[in-house]
C-alpha positions as CSV (number, residue, x, y, z in Angstrom):
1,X,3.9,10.4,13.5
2,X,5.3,9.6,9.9
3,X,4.7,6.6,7.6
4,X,7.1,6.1,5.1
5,X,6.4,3.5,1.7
6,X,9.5,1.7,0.3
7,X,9.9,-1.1,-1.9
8,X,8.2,0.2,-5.5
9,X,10.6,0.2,-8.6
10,X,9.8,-1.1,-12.4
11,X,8.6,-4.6,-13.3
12,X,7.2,-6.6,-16.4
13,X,4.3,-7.6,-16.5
14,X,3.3,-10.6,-14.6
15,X,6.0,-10.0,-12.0
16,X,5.8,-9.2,-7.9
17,X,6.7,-6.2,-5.9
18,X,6.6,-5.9,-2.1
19,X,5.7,-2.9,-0.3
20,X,6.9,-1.6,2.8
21,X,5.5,0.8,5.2
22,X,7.1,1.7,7.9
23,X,6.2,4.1,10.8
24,X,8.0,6.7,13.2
25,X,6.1,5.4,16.5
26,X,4.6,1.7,17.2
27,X,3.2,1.2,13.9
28,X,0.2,-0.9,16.8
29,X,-0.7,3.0,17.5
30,X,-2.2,3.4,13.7
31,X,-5.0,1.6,13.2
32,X,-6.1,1.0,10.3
33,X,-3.6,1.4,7.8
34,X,-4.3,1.5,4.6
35,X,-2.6,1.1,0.9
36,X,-3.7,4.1,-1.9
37,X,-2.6,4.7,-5.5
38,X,-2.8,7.5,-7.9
39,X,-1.8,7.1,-11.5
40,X,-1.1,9.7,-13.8
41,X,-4.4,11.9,-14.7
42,X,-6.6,9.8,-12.1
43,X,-8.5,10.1,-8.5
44,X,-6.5,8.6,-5.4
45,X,-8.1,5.4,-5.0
46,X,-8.0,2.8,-2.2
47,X,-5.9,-0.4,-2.9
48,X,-6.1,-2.7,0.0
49,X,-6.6,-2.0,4.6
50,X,-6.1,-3.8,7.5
51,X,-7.0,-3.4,10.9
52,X,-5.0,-4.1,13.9
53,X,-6.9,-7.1,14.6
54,X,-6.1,-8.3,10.9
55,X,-9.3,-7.7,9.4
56,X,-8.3,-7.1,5.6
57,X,-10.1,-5.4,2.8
58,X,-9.4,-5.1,-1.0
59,X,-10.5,-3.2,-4.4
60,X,-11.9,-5.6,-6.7
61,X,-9.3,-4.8,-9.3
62,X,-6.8,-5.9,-7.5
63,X,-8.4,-9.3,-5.2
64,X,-6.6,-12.5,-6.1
65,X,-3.1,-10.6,-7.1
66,X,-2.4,-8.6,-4.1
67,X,-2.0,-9.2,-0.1
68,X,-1.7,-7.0,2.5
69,X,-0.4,-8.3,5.8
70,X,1.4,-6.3,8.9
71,X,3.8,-7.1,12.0
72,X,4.7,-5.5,15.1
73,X,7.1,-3.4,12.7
74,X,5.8,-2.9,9.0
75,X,2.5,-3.2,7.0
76,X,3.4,-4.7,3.4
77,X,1.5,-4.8,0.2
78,X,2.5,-7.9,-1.6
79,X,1.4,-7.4,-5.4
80,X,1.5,-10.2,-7.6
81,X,0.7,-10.7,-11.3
82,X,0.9,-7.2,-12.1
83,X,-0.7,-5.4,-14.8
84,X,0.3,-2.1,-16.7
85,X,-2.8,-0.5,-15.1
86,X,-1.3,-1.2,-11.8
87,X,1.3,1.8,-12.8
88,X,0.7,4.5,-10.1
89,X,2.6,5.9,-6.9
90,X,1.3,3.8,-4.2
91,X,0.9,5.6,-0.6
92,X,0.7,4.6,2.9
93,X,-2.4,6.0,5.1
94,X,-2.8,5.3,8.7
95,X,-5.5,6.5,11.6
96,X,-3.4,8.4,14.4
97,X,-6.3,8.8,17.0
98,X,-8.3,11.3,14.7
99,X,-5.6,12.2,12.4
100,X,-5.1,11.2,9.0
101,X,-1.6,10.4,8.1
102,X,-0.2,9.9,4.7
103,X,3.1,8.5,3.6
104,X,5.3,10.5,1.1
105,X,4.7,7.5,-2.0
106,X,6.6,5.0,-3.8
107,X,6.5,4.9,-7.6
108,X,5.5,1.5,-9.2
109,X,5.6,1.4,-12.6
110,X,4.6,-2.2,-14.6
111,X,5.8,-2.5,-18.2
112,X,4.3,-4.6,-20.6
């Protein structure tokens, strides 16, 4: 099974990106998936997960500004009002069963 993020580019400030993340079986097998980023120097940190049965959970930096929703074919990361300190390569995790999979990233870079 593969995930693979797509949809990350550069933005100003205050402007939207949406993330992609598409998977190589029924994306309804992977449960929960989940939205990472690691910027430059820092610890991979948890952005934003939902469960199959929609239940959503977020990092307080980024609550308010960004949504994550999914359909029978994608899970998206919808980023609003971005922020230079949003800058990182943002990576797609899912729960195969017991195994952790982990998209390849998708650079996002915010300038101010």
């Amino acid at each position: 099974v593969q995930l693979v993020e797509s949809g990350g580019g550069l933005v100003q400030a205050g402007g939207s990106l949406r993330l992609s993340c598409a998977a190589s079986r029924n994306i309804n097998s992977i449960n929960p998936i989940s939205w990472y980023r690691q910027a430059p120097g820092k610890e991979r940190e948890l952005v934003a997960g939902i469960t199959i049965r929609g239940g959503k959970d977020y990092a307080d930096s980024v609550k308010g500004r960004f949504t994550i929703s999914r359909d029978n074919a994608k899970v998206y990361l919808q980023m609003n009002s971005l922020k230079s300190e949003d800058t990182a390569v943002y990576y797609c995790h899912g729960r195969y069963g017991n195994i952790n999979i982990w998209g390849q990233g998708t650079q996002v870079t915010v300038s101010s």
